[in-house]
MIDO-105637 format. One record per atom (N, C-alpha, C): residue number from 1; residue in one letter; atom name; x, y, z. Coordinates in pm, whole numbers. Atoms other than C-alpha are relative to their C-alpha. Example, Ala and Ser with C-alpha at 12.3 -4.5 7.8 and 13.67 -1.06 7.14 Angstrom:
[1 'a' 'N' [89 -119 0]];
[1 'a' 'CA' [1230 -450 780]];
[1 'a' 'C' [90 120 0]];
[2 's' 'N' [-82 -119 -6]];
[2 's' 'CA' [1367 -106 714]];
[2 's' 'C' [-77 109 73]];
This chain:
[1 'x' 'N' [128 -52 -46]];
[1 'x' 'CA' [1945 -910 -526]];
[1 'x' 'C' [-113 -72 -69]];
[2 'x' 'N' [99 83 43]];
[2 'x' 'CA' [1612 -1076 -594]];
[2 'x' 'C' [-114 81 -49]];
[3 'x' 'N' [96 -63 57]];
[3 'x' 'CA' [1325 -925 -761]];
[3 'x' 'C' [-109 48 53]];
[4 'x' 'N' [88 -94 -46]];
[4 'x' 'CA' [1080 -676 -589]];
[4 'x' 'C' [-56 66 -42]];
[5 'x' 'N' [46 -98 77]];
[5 'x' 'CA' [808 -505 -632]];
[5 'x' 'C' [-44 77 128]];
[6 'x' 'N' [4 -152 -68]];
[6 'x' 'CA' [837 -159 -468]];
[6 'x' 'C' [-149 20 12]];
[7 'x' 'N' [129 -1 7]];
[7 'x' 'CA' [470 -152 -481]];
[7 'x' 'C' [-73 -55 126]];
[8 'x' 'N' [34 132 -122]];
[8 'x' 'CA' [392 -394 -188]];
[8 'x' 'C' [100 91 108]];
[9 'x' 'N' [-49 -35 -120]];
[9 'x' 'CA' [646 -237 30]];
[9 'x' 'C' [-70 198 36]];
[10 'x' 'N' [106 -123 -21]];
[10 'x' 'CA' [459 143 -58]];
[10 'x' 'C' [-104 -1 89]];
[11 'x' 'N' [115 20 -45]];
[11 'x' 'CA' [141 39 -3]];
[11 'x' 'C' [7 -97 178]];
[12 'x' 'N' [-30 68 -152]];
[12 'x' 'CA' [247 -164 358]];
[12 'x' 'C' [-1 102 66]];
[13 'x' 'N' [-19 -141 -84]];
[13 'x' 'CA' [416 175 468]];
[13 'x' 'C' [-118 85 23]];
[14 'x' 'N' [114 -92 45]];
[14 'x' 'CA' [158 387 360]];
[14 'x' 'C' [-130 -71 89]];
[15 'x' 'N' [115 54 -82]];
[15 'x' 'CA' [-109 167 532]];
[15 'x' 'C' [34 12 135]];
[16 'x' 'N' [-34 -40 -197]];
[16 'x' 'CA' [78 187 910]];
[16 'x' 'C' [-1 128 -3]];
[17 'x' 'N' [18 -169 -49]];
[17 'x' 'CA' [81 555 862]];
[17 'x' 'C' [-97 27 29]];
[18 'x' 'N' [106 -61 -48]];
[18 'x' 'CA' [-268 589 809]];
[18 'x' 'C' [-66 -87 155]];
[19 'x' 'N' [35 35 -213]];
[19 'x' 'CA' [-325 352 1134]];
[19 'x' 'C' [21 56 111]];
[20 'x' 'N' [-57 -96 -105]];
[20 'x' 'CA' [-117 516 1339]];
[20 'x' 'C' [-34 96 42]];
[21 'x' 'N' [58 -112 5]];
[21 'x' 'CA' [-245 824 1262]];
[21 'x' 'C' [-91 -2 40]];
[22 'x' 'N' [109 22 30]];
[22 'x' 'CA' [-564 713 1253]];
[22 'x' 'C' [-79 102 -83]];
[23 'x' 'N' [116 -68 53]];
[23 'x' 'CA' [-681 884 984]];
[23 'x' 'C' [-83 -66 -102]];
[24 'x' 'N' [148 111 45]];
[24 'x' 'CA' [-872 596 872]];
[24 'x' 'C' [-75 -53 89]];
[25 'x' 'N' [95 44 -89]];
[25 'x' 'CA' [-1160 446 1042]];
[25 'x' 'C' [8 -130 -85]];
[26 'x' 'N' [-28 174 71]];
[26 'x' 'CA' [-1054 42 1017]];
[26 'x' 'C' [-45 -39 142]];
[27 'x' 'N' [121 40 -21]];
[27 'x' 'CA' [-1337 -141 1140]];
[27 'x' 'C' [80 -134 134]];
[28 'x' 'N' [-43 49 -23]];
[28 'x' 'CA' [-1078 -402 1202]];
[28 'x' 'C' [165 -39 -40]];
[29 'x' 'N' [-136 -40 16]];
[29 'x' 'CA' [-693 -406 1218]];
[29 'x' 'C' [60 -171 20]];
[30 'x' 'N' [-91 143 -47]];
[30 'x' 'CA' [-625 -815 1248]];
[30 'x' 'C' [96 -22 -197]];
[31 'x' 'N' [-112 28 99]];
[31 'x' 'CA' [-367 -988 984]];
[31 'x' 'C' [-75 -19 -143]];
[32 'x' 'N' [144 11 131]];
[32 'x' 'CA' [-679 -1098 744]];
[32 'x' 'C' [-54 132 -68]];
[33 'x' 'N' [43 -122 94]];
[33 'x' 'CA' [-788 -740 685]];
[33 'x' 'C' [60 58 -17]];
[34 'x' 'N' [-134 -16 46]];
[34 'x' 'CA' [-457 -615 658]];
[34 'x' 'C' [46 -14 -114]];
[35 'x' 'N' [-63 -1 172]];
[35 'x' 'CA' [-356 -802 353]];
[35 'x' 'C' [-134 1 -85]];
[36 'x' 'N' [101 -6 110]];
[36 'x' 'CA' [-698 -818 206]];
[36 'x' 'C' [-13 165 -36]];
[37 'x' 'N' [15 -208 33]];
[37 'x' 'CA' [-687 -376 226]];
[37 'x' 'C' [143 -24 -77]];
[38 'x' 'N' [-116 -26 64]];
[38 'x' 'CA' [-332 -442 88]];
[38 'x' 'C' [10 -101 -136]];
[39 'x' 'N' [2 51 102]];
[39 'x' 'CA' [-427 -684 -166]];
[39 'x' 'C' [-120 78 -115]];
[40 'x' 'N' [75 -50 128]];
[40 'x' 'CA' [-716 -484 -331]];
[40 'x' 'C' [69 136 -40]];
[41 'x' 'N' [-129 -94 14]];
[41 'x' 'CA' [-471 -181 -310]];
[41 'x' 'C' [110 -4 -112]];
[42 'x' 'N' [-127 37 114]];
[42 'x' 'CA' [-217 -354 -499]];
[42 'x' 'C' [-72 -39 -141]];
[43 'x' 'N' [43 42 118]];
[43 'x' 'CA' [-431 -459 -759]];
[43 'x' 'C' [-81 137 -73]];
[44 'x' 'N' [48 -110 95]];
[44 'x' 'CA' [-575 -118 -879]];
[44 'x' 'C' [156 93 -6]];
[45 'x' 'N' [-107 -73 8]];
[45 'x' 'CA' [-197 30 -846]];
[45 'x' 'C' [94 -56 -141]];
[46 'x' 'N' [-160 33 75]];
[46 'x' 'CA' [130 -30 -1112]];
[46 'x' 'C' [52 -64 79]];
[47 'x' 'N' [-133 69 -69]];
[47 'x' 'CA' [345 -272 -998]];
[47 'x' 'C' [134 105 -33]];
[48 'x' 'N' [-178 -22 35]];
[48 'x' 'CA' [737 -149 -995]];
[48 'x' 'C' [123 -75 69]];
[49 'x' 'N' [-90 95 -28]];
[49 'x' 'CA' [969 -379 -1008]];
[49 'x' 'C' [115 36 15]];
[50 'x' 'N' [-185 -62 22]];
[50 'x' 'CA' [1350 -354 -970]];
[50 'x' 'C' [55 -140 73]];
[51 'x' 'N' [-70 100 -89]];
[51 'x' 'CA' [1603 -621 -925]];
[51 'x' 'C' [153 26 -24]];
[52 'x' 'N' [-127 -56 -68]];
[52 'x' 'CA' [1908 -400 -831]];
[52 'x' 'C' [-15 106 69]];
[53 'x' 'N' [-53 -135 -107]];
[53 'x' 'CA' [2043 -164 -577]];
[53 'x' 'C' [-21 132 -41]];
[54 'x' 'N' [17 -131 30]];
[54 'x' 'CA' [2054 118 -796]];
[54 'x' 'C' [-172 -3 -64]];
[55 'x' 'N' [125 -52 40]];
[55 'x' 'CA' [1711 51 -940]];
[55 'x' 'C' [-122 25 106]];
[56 'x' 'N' [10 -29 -92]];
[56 'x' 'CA' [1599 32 -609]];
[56 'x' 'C' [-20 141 87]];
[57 'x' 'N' [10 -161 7]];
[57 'x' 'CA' [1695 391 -534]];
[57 'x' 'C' [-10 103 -61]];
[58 'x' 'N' [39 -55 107]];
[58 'x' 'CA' [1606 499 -833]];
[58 'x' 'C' [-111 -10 5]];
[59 'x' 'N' [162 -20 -49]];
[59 'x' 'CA' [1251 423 -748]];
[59 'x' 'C' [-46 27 156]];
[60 'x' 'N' [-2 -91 -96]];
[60 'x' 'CA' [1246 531 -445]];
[60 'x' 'C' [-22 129 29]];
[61 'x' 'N' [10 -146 23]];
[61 'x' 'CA' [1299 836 -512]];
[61 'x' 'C' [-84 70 -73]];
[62 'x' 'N' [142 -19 102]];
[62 'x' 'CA' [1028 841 -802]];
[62 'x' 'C' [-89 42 106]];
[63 'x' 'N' [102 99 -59]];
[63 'x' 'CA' [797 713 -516]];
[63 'x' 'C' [0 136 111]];
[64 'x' 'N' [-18 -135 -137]];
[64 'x' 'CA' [883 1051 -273]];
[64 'x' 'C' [-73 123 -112]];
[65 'x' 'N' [110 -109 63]];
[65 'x' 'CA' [631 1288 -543]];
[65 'x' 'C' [-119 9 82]];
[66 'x' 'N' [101 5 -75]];
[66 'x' 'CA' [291 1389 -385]];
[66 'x' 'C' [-101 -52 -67]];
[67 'x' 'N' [115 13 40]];
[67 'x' 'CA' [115 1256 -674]];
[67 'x' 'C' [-15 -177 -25]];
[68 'x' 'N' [-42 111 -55]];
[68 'x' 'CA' [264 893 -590]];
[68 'x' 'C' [-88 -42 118]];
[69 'x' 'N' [7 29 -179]];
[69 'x' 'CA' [201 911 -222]];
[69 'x' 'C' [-164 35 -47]];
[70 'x' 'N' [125 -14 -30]];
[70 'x' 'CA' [-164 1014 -295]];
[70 'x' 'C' [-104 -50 -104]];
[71 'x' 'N' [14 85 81]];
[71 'x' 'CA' [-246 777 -581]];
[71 'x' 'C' [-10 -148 98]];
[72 'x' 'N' [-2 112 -64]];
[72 'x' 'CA' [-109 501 -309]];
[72 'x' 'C' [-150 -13 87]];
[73 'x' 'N' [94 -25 -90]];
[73 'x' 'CA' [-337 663 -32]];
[73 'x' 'C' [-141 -12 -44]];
[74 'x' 'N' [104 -4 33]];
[74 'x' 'CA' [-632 680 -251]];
[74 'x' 'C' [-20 -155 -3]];
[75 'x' 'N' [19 152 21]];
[75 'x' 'CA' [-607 335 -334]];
[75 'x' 'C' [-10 -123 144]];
[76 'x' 'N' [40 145 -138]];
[76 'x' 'CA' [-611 167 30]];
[76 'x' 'C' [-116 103 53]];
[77 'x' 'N' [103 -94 -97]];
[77 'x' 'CA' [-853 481 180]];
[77 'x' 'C' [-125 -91 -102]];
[78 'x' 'N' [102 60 78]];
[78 'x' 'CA' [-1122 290 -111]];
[78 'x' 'C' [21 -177 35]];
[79 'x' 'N' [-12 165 -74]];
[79 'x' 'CA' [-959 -78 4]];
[79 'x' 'C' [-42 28 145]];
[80 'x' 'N' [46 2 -160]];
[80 'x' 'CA' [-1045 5 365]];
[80 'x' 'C' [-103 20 -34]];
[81 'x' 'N' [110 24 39]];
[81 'x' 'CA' [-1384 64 252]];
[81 'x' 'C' [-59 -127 1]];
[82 'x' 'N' [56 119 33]];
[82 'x' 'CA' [-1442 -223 125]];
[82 'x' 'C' [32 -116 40]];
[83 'x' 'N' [-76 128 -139]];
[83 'x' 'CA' [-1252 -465 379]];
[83 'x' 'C' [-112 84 92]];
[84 'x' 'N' [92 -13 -96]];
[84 'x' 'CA' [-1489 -253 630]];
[84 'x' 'C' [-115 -5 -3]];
[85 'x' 'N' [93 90 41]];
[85 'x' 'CA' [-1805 -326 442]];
[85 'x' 'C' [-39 -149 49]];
[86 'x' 'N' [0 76 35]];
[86 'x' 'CA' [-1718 -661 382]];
[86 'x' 'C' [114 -103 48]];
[87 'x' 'N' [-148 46 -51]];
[87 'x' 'CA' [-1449 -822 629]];
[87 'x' 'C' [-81 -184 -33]];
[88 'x' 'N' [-57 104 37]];
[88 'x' 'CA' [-1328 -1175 538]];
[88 'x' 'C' [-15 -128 139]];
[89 'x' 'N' [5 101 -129]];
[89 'x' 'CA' [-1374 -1348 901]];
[89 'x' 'C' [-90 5 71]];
């Protein structure tokens, strides 16, 4: 297994939910404001790394608390902000 950070695949998920949902107002949904909401996201979050199977589902399961999931959410609902301010293209 190769080295991941669980962090990047959170914050991805967590960002198509709130699209879907729409319970964000994103200004613009192309590939550019995408990773730029998922790159300022990732950079006010913890990385978590794991490079095995079991550590893998061992964070995972960390990552299923509500104070996880709304730590993530806070952190792109303030990156969509500021990608919708300030888009890149």
């Amino acid at each position: 297994m190769e080295m991941h950070n669980l962090m990047e695949y959170e914050v991805k998920l967590n960002l198509d939910r709130l699209i879907e949902k729409k319970d964000v107002e994103l200004n613009c949904s192309c590939k550019q404001c995408r990773m730029d909401i998922m790159a300022i996201a990732l950079n006010s979050l913890p990385p978590k790394y794991v490079v095995s199977d079991k550590g893998l589902i061992y964070q995972r399961i960390n990552n299923l608390t509500y104070q996880f999931t709304a730590d993530v959410i806070s952190a792109l609902v303030i990156a969509i902000d500021i990608v919708n301010r300030n888009p890149r293209h």
